[in-house]
PyMOL CGO cylinders between C-alpha atoms (Angstrom):
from pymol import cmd
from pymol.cgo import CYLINDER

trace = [
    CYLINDER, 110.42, 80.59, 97.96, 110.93, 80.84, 94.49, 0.3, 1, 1, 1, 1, 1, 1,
    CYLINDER, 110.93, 80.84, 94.49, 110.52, 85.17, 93.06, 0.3, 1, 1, 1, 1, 1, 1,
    CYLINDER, 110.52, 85.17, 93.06, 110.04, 84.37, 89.42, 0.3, 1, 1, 1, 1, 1, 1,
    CYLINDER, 110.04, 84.37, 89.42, 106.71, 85.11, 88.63, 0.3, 1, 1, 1, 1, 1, 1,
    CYLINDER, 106.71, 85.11, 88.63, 104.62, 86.11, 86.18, 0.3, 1, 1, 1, 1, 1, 1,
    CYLINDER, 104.62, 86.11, 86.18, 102.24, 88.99, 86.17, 0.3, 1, 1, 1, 1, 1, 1,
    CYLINDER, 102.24, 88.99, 86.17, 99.06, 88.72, 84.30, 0.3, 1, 1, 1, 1, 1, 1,
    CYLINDER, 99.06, 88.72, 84.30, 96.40, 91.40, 83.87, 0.3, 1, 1, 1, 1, 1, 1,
    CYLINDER, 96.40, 91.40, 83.87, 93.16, 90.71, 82.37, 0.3, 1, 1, 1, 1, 1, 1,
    CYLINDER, 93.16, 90.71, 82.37, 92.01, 93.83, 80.49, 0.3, 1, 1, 1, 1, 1, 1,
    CYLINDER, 92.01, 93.83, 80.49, 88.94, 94.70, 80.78, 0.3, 1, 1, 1, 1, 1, 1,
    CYLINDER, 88.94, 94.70, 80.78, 88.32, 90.85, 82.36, 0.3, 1, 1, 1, 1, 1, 1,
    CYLINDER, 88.32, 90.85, 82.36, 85.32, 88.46, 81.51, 0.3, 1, 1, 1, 1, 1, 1,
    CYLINDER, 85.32, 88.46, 81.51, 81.91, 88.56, 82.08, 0.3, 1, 1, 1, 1, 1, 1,
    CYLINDER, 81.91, 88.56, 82.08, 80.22, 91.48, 82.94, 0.3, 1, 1, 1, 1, 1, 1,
    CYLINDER, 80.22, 91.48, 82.94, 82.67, 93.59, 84.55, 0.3, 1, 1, 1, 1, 1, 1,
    CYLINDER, 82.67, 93.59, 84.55, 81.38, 96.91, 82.71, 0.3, 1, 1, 1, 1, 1, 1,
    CYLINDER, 81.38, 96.91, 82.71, 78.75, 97.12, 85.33, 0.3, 1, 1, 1, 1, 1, 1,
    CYLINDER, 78.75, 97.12, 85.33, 80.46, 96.47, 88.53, 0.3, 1, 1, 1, 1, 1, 1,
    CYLINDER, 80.46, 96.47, 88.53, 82.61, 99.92, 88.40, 0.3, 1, 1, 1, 1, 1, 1,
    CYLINDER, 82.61, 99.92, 88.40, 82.81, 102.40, 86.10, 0.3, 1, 1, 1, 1, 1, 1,
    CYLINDER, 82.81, 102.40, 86.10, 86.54, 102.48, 85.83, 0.3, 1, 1, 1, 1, 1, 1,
    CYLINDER, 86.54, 102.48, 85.83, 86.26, 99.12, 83.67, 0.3, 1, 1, 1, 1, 1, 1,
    CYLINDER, 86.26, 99.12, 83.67, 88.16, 100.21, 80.22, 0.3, 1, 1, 1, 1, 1, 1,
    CYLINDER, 88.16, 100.21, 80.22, 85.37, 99.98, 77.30, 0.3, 1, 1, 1, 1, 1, 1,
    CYLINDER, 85.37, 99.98, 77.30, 86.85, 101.22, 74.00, 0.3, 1, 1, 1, 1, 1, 1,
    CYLINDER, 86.85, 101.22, 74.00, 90.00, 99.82, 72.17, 0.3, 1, 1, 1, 1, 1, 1,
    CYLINDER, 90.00, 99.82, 72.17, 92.25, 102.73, 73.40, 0.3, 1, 1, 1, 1, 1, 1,
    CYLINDER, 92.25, 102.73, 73.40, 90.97, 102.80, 77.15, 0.3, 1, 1, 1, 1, 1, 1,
    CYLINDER, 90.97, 102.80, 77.15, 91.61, 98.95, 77.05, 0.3, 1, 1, 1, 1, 1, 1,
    CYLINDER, 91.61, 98.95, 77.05, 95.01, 99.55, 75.69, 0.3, 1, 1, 1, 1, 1, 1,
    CYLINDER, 95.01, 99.55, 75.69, 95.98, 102.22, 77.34, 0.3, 1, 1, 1, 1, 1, 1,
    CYLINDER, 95.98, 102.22, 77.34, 95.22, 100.13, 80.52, 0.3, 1, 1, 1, 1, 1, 1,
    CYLINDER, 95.22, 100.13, 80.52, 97.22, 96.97, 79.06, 0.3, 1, 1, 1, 1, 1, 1,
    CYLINDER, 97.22, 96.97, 79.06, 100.14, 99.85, 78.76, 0.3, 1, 1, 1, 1, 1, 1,
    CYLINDER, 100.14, 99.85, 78.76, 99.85, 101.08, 82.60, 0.3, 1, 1, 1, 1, 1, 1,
    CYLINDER, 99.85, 101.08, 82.60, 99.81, 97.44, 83.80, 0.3, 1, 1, 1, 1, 1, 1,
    CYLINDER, 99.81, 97.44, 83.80, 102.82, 96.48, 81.91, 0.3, 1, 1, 1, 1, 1, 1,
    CYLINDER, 102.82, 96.48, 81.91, 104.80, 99.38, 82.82, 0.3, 1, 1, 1, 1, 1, 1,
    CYLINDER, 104.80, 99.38, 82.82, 103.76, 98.70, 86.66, 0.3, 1, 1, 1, 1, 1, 1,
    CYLINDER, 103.76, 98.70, 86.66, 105.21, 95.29, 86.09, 0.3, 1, 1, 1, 1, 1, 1,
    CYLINDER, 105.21, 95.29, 86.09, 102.66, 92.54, 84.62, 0.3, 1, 1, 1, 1, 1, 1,
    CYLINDER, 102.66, 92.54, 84.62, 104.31, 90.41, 82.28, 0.3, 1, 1, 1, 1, 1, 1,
    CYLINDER, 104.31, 90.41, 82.28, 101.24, 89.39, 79.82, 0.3, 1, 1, 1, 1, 1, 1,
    CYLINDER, 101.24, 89.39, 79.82, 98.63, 91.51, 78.91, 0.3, 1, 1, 1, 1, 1, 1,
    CYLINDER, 98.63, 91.51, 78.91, 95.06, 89.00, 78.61, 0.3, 1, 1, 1, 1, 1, 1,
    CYLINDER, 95.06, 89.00, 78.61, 92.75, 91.32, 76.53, 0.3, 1, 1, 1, 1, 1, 1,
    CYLINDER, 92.75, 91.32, 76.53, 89.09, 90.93, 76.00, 0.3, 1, 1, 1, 1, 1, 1,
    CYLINDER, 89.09, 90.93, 76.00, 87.54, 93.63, 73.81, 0.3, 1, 1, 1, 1, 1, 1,
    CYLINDER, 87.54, 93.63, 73.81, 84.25, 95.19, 74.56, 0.3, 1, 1, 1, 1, 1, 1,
    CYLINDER, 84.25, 95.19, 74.56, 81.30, 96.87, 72.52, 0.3, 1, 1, 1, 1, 1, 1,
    CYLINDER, 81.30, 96.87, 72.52, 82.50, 100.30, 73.26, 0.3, 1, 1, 1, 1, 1, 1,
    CYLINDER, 82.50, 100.30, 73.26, 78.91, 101.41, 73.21, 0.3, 1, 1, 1, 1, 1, 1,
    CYLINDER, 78.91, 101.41, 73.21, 77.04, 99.12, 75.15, 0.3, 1, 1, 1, 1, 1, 1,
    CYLINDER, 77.04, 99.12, 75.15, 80.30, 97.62, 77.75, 0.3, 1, 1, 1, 1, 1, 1,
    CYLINDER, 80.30, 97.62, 77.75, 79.61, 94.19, 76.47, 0.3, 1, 1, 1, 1, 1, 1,
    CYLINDER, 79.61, 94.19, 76.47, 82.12, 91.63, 75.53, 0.3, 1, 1, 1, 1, 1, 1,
    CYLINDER, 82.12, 91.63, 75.53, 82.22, 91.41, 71.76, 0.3, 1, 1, 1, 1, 1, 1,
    CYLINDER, 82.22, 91.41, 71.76, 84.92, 89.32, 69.61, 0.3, 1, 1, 1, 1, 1, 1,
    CYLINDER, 84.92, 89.32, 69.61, 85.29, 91.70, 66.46, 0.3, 1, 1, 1, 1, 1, 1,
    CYLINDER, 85.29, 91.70, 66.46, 88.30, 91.28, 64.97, 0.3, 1, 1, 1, 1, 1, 1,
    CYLINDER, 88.30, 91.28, 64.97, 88.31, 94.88, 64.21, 0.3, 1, 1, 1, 1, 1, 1,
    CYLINDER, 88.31, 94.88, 64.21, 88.25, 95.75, 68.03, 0.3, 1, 1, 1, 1, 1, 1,
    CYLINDER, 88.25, 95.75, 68.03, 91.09, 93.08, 68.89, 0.3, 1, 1, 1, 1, 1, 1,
    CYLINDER, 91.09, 93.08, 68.89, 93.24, 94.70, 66.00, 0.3, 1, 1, 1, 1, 1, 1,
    CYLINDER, 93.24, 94.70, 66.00, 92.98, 98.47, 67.37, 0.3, 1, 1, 1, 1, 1, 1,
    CYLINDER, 92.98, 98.47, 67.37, 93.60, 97.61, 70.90, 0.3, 1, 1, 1, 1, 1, 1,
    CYLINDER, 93.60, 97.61, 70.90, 96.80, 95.78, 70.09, 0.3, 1, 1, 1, 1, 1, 1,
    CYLINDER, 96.80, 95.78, 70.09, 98.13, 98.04, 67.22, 0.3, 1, 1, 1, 1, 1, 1,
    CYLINDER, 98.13, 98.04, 67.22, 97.88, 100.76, 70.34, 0.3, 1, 1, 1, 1, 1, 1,
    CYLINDER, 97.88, 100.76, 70.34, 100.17, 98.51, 72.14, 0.3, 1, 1, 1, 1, 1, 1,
    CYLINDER, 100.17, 98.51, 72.14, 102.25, 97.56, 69.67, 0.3, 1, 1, 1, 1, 1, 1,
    CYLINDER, 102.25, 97.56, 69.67, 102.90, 101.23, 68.41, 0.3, 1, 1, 1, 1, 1, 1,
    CYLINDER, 102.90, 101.23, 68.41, 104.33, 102.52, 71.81, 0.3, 1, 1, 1, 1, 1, 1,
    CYLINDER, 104.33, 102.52, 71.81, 106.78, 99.35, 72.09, 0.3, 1, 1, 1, 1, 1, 1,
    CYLINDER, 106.78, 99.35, 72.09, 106.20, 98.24, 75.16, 0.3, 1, 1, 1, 1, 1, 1,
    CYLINDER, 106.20, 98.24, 75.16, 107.10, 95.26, 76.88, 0.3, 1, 1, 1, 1, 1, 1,
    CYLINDER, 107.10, 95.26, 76.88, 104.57, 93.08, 77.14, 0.3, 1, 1, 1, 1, 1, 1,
    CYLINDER, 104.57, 93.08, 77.14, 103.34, 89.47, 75.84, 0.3, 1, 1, 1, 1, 1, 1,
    CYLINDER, 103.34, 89.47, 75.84, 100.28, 89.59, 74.38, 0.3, 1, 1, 1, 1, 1, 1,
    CYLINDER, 100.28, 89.59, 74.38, 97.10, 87.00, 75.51, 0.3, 1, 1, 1, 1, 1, 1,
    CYLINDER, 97.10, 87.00, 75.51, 94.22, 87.39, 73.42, 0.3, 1, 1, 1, 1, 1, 1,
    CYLINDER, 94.22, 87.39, 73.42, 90.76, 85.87, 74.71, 0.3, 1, 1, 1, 1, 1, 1,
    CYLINDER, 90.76, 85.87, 74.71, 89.50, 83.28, 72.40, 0.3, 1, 1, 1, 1, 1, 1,
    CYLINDER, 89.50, 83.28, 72.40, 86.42, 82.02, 74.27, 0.3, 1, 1, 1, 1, 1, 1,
    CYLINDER, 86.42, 82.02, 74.27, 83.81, 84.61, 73.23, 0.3, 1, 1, 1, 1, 1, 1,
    CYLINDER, 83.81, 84.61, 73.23, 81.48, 82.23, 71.14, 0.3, 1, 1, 1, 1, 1, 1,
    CYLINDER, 81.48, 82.23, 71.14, 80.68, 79.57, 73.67, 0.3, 1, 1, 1, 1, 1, 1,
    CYLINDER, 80.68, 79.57, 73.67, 77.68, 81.19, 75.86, 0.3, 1, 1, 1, 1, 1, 1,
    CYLINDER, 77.68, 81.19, 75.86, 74.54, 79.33, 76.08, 0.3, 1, 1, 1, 1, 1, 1,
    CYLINDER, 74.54, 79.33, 76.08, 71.85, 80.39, 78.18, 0.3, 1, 1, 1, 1, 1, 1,
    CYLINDER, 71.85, 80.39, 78.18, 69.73, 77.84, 78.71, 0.3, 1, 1, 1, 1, 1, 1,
    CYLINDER, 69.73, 77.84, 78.71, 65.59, 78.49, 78.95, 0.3, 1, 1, 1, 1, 1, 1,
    CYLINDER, 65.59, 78.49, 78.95, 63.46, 79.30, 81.73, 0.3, 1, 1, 1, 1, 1, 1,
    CYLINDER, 63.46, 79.30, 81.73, 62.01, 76.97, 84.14, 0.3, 1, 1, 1, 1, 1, 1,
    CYLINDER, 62.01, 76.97, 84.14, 60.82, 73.86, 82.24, 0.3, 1, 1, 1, 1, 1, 1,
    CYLINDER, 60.82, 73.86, 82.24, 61.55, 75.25, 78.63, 0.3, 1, 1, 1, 1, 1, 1,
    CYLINDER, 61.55, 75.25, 78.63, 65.33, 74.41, 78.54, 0.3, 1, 1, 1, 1, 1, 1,
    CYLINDER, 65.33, 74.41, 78.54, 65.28, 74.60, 74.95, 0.3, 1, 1, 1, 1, 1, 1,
    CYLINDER, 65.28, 74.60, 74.95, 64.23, 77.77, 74.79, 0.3, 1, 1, 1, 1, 1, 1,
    CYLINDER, 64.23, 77.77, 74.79, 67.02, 79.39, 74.69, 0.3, 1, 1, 1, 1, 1, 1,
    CYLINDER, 67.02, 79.39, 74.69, 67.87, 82.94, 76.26, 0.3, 1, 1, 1, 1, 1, 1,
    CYLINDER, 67.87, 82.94, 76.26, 68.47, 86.39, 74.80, 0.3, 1, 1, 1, 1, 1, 1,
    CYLINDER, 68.47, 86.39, 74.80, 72.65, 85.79, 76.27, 0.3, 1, 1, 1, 1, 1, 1,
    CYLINDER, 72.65, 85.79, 76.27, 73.37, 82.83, 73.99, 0.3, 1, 1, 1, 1, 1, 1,
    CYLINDER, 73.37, 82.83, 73.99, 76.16, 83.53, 71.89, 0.3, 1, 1, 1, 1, 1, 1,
    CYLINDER, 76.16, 83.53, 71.89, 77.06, 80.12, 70.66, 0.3, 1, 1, 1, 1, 1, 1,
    CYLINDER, 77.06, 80.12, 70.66, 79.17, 79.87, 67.24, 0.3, 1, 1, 1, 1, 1, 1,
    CYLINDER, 79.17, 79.87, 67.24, 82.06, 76.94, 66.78, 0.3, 1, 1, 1, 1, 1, 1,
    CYLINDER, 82.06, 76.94, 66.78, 85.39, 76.79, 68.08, 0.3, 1, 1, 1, 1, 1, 1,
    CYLINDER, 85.39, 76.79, 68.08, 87.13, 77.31, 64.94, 0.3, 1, 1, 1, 1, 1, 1,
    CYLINDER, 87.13, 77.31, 64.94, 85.28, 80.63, 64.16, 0.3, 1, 1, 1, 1, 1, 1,
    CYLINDER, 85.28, 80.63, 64.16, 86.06, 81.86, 68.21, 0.3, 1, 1, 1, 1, 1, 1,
    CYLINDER, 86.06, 81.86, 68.21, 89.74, 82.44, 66.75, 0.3, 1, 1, 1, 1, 1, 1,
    CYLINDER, 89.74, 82.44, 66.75, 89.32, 84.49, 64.01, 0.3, 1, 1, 1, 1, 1, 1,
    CYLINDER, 89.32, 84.49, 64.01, 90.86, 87.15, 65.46, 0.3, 1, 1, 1, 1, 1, 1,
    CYLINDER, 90.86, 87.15, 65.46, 93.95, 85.27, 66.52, 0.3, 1, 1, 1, 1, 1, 1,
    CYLINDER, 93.95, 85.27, 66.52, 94.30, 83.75, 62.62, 0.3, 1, 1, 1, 1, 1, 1,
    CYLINDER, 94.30, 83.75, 62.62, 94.29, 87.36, 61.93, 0.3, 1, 1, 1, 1, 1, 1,
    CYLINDER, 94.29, 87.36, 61.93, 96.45, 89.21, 64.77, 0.3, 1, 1, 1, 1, 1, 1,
    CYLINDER, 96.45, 89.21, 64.77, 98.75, 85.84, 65.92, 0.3, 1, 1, 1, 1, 1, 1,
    CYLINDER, 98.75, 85.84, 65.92, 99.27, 87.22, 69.47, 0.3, 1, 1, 1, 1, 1, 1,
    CYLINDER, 99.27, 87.22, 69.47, 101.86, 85.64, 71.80, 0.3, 1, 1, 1, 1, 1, 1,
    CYLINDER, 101.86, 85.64, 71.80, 99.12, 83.50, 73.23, 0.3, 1, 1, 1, 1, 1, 1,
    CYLINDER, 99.12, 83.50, 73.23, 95.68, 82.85, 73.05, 0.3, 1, 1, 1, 1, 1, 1,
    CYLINDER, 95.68, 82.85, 73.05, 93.13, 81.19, 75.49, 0.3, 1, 1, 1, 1, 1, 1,
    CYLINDER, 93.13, 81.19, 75.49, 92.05, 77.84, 75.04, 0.3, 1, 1, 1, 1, 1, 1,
    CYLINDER, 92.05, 77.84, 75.04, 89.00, 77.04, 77.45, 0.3, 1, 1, 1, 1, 1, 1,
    CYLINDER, 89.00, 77.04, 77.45, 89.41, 73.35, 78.36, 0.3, 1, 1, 1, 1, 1, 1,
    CYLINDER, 89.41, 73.35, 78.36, 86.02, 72.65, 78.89, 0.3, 1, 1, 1, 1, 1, 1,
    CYLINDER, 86.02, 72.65, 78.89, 82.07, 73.01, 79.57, 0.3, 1, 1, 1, 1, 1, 1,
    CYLINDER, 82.07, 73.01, 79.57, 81.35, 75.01, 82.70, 0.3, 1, 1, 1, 1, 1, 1,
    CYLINDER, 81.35, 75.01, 82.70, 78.76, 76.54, 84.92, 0.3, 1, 1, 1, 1, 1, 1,
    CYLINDER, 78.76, 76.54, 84.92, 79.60, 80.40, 84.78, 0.3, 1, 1, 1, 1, 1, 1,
    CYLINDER, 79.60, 80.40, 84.78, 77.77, 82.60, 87.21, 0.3, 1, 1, 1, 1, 1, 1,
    CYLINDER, 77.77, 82.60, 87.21, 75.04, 81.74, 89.23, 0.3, 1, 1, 1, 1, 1, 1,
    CYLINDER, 75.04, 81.74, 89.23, 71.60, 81.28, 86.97, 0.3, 1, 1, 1, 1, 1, 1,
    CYLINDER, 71.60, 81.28, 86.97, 71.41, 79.64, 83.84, 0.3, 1, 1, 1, 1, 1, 1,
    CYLINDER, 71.41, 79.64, 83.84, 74.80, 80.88, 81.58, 0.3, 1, 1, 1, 1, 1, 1,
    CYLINDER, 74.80, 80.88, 81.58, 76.85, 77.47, 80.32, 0.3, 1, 1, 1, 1, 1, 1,
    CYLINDER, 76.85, 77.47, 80.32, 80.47, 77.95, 79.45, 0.3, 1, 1, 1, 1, 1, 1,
    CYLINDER, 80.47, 77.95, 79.45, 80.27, 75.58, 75.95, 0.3, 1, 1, 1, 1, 1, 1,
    CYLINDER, 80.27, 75.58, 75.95, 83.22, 73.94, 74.80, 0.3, 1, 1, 1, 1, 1, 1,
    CYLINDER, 83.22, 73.94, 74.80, 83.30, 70.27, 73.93, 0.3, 1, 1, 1, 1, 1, 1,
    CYLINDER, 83.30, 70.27, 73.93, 85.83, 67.62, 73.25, 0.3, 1, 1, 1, 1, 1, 1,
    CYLINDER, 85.83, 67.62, 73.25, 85.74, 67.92, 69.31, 0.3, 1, 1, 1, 1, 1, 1,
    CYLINDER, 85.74, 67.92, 69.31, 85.77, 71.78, 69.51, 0.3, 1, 1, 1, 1, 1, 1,
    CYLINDER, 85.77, 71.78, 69.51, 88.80, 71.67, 72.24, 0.3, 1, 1, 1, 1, 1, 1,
    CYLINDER, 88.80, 71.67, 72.24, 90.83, 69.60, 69.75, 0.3, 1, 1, 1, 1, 1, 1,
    CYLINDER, 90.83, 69.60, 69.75, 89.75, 71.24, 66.67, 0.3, 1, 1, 1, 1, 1, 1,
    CYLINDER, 89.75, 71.24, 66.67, 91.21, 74.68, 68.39, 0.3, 1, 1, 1, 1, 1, 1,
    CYLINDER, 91.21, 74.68, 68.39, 94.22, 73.63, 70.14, 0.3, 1, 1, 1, 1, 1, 1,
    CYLINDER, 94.22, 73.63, 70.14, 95.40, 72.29, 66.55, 0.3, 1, 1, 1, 1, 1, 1,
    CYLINDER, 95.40, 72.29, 66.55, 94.58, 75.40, 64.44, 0.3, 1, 1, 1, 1, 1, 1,
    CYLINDER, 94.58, 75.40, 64.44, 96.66, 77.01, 67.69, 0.3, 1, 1, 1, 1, 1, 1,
    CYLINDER, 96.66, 77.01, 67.69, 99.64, 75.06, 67.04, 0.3, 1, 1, 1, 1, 1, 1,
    CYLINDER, 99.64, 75.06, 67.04, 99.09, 75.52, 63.52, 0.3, 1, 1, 1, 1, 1, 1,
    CYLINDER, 99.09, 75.52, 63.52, 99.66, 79.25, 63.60, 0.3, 1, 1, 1, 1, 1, 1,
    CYLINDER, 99.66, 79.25, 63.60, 102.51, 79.19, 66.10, 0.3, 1, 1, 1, 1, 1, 1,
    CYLINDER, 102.51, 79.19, 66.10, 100.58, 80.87, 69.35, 0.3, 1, 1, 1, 1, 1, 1,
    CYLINDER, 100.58, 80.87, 69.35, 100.76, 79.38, 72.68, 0.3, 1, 1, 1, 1, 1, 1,
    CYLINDER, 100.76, 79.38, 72.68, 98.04, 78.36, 74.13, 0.3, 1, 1, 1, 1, 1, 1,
    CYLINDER, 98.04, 78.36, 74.13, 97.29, 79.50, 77.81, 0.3, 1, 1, 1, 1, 1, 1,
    CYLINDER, 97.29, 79.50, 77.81, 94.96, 76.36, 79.05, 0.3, 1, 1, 1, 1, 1, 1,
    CYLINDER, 94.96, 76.36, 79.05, 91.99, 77.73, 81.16, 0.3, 1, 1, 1, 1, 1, 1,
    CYLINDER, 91.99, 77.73, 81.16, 91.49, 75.16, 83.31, 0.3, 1, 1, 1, 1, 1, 1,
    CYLINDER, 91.49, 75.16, 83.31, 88.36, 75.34, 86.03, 0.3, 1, 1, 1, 1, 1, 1,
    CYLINDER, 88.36, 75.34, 86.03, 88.09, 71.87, 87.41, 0.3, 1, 1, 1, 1, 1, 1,
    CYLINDER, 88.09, 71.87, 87.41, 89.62, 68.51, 87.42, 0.3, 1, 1, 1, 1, 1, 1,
    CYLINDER, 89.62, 68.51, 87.42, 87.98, 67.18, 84.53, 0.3, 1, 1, 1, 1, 1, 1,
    CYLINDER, 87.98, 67.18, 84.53, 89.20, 70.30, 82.52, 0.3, 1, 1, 1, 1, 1, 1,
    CYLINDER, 89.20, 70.30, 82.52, 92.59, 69.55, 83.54, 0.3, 1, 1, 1, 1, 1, 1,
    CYLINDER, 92.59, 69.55, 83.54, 91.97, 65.75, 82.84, 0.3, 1, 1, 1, 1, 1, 1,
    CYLINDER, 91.97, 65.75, 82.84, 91.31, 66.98, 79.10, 0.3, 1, 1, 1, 1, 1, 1,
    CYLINDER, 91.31, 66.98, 79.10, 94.10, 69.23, 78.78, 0.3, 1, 1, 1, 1, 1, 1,
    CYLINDER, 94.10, 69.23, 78.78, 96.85, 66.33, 79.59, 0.3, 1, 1, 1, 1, 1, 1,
    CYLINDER, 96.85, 66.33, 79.59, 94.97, 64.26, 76.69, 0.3, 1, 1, 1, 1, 1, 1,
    CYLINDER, 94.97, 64.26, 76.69, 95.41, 67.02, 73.80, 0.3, 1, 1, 1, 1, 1, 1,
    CYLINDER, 95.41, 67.02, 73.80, 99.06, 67.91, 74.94, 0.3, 1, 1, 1, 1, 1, 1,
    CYLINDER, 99.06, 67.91, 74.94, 98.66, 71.10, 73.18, 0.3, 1, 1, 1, 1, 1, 1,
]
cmd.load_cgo(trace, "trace")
């Protein structure tokens, strides 16, 4: 059995996590306070998402990103740093036989613009979603197509992060051998 692992923690995680227990971390120094207690406990990579730390949703403000990881940064810890870069690719599509209608979750902007944050914080690592998926049960699509994939994994190389390939099915991981990020 081989020991070498690596720990992960996903602070505060995706989706809607704020409303499944009200421990979930919400503001900048809650989330990187908790990045700080998992890393001292053991986990080797810290992935942060950053919420509205009014409301509990998932936001992708630069401004949000930046606090939580100069909180990190300032107490030195030990800790590689994953920064979410799929905010930007919800679509939810319309009700019953009005599919174009789309719903009040969308949140659809390019690839390009979902790493803003990582142009401006270059983290360790950064996520690159490998692909279009069904998330949840009801009618939220995961968006991220072939052109946007590509266009992302090389402005990632460009600025030196690794990318950490979410991969959810085969086809996903069919992709990610053809971009050899």
């Amino acid at each position: 059995m081989n020991y070498e692992v690596i720990v992960t923690c996903a602070v505060p995680g995706a989706g809607d996590t704020t409303s499944k227990h009200p421990g979930i971390p919400v503001t900048p120094k809650q989330i990187a306070e908790s990045a700080i207690e998992a890393a001292r406990a053991g986990a080797t990579v810290a992935h942060c998402h950053v919420r509205d730390p009014k409301t509990g949703k998932g936001r992708r403000d630069p401004v949000l990103y930046c606090e939580v990881l100069d909180r990190i940064r300032s107490l030195d810890v030990d800790v590689i740093i994953n920064l979410m870069a799929g905010m930007g690719g919800d679509l939810e599509i319309g009700p019953g036989e009005e599919p174009m209608r789309f719903g009040r979750g969308t949140d659809l902007v390019g690839g390009l613009t979902r790493l803003a944050h990582v142009e401006e914080l270059l983290p360790e690592i950064c996520t690159l979603d490998c692909g279009t998926l069904n998330f949840g049960d009801g009618d939220y699509i995961y968006v991220s197509t072939p052109t946007q994939l590509r266009a992302g994994a090389n402005r990632i190389q460009e600025l030196g992060v690794k990318p950490e390939l979410e991969i959810f099915d085969t086809g996903h991981l069919w992709f990610a051998n053809q971009i050899r990020c």
